[in-house]
C-alpha positions in Angstrom: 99.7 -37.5 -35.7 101.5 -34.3 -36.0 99.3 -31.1 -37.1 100.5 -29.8 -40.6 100.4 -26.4 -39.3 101.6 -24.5 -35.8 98.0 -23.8 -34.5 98.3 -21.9 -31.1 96.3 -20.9 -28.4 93.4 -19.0 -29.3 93.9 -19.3 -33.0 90.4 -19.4 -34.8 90.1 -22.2 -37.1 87.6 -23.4 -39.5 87.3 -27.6 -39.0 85.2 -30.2 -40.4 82.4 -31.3 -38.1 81.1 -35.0 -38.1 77.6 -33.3 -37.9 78.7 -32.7 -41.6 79.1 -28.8 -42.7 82.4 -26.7 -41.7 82.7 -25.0 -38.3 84.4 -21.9 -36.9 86.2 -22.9 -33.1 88.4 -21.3 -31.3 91.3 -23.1 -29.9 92.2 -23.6 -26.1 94.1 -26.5 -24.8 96.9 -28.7 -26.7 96.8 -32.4 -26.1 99.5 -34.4 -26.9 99.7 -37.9 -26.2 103.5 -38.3 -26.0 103.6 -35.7 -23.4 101.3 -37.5 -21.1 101.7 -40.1 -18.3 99.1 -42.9 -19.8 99.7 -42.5 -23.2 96.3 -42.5 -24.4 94.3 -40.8 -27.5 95.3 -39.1 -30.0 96.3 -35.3 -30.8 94.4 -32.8 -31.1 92.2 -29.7 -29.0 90.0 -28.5 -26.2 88.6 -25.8 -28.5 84.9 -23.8 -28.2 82.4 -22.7 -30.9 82.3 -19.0 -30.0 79.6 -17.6 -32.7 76.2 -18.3 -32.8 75.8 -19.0 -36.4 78.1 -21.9 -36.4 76.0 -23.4 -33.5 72.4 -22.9 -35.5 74.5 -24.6 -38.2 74.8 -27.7 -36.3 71.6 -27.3 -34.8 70.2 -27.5 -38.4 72.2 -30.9 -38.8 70.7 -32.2 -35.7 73.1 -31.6 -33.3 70.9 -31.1 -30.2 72.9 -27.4 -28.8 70.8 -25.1 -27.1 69.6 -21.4 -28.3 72.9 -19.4 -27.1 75.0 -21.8 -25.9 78.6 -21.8 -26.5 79.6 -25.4 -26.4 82.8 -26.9 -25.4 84.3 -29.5 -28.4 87.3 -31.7 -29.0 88.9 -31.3 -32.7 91.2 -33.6 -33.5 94.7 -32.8 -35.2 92.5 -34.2 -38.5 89.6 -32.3 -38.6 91.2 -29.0 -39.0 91.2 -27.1 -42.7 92.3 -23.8 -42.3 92.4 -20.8 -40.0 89.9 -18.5 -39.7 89.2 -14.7 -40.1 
């Protein structure tokens, strides 16, 4: 599926979690499945939730992050609304 928008590297983007509330990441690595060898998945991002509040937002749906930990996520192409301030 091809993104709607030309994210890049490092672009901060707000994205719907399956946790359930909206989530600030920023992104890092582009996968796309036509560019690889197996041909596997589906687009989308390595990306990383950066600021703490988005984590204690998760934390709050049950997502079980630690106090201060900046955790590493996959977004798909999908997930992702708008980009952030």
């Amino acid at each position: 599926m091809k993104s709607k928008r030309p994210y890049l590297k490092g672009d901060r983007v707000l994205v719907k979690s399956f946790a359930g509330p909206d989530v600030c990441v920023t992104l890092s690595d582009r996968y796309i499945v036509n560019k690889t060898d197996h041909k596997l998945g589906t687009d989308g991002w390595n990306a990383q939730i950066t600021n703490q509040k988005e984590v204690n937002k998760l934390r709050k749906h049950g997502v079980p992050y630690k106090k201060g930990e900046k955790p590493k996520v996959w977004v798909f192409d999908w997930q992702i609304i708008k980009k952030c301030n």
